[in-house]
VMD Tcl script that draws the C-alpha trace (Angstrom):
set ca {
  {-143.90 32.75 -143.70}
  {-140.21 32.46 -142.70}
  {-137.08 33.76 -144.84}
  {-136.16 29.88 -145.42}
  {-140.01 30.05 -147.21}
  {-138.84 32.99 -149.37}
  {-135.33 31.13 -150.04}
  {-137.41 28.24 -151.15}
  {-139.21 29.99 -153.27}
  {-136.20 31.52 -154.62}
  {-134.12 29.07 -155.09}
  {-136.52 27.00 -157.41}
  {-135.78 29.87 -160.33}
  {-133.11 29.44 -162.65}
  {-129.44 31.51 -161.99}
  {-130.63 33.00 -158.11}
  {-128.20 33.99 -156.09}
  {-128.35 35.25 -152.78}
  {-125.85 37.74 -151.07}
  {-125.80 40.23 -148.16}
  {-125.80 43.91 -148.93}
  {-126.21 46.59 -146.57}
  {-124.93 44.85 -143.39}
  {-128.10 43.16 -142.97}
  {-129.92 42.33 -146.10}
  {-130.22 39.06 -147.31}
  {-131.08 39.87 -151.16}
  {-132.17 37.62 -153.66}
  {-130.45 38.50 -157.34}
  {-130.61 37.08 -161.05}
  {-127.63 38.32 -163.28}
  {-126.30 40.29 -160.62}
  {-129.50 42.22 -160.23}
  {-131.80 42.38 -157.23}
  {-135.51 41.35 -157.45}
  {-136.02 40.42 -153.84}
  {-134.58 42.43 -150.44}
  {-135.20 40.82 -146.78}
  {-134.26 42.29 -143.45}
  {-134.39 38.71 -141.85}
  {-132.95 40.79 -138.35}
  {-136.05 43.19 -138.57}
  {-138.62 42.13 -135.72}
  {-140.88 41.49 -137.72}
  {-139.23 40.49 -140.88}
  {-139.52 42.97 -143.86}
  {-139.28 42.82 -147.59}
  {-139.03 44.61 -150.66}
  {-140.28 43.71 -154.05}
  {-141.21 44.93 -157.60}
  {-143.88 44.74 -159.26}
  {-145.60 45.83 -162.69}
  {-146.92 49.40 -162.96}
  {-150.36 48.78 -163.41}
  {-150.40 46.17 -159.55}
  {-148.07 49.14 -157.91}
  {-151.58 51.59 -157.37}
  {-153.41 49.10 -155.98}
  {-150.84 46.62 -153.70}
  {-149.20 50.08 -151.69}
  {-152.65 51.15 -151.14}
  {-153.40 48.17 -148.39}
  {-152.26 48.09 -145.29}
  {-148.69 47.33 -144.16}
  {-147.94 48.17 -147.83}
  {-145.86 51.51 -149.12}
  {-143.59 52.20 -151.80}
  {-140.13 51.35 -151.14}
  {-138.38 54.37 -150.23}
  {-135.25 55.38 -153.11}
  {-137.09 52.64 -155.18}
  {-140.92 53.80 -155.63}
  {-140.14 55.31 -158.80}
  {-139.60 51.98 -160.69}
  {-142.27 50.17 -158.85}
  {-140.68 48.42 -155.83}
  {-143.33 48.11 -153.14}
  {-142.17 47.42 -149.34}
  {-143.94 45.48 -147.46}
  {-143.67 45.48 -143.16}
  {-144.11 42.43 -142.58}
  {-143.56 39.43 -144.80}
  {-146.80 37.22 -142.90}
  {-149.27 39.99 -144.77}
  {-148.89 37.72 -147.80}
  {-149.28 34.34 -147.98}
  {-147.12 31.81 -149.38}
  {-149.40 31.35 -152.57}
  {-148.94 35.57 -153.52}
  {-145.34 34.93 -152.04}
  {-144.33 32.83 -155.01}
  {-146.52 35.21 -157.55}
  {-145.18 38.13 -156.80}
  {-141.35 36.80 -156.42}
  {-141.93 35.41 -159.73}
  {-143.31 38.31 -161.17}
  {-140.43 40.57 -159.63}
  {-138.15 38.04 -160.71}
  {-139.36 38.32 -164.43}
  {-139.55 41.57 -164.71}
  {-135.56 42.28 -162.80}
  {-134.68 39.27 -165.87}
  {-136.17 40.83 -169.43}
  {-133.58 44.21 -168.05}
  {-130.97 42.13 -168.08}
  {-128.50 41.95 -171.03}
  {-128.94 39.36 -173.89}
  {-124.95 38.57 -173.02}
  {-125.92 37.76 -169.29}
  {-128.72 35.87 -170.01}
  {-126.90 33.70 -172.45}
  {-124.12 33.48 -169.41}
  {-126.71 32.27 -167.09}
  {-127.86 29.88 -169.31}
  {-131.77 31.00 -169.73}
}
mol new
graphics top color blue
foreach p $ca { graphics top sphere $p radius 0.5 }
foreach p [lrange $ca 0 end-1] q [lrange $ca 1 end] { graphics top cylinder $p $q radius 0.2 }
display resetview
C-alpha cells in the first residue's frame, strides 16, 4: 500500500477533500471533518482511523495497532504502518471511518455537499 492507494480509495467517496494539517499530515476530510490522517514523511508510513466501538477492542489489540493517542476516546485506532492492512480492509475500514465522521455531520452540510 502507498498513500496514492489510500487517495484512491478516498477519492472515489462523495465530497473528500484532502488538506495538510500539522506540517506534515496529509488528511482526508468530508464536510470539513477528518476521517482519515497519513504521515506520508513517516518511514514507514502511518495512519490514523476510526472505527465503530464494538471493532475498536479487538483491531488495537493486534500488532502494530494502538489507540490513537488524544483520539482513543472516540474510537480512532493508529496504525504503524499502513502495509499491516491490505488494500481490501483499506477500503472497509476508510469507508467505515468515512461513514461514521458523515452521520456527525450537520443535516445543513450534508445538504451543501450534496449527499
Amino acid at each position: 500500500m502507498t498513500i496514492e492507494d489510500l487517495q484512491k480509495i478516498c477519492s472515489k467517496l462523495k465530497g473528500v477533500k484532502e488538506d495538510i494539517k500539522w506540517d506534515d499530515h496529509l488528511c482526508f476530510n468530508v464536510g470539513d471533518k477528518i476521517f482519515l490522517i497519513t504521515a506520508p514523511d513517516a518511514i514507514p508510513v502511518t495512519a490514523t482511523f476510526k472505527v465503530g466501538d464494538e471493532d475498536f477492542e479487538e483491531i488495537t489489540s493486534k500488532e502494530g495497532f494502538s489507540p490513537a493517542k488524544y483520539l482513543s476516546r472516540y474510537k480512532w485506532v493508529f496504525v504503524d504502518d499502513i502495509n499491516r492492512i491490505s488494500k481490501k480492509d483499506w477500503e472497509r475500514f476508510i469507508k467505515q471511518s468515512y461513514d461514521l465522521v458523515f452521520e456527525r455531520l450537520p443535516v445543513k452540510i450534508k445538504k451543501f455537499l450534496g449527499l
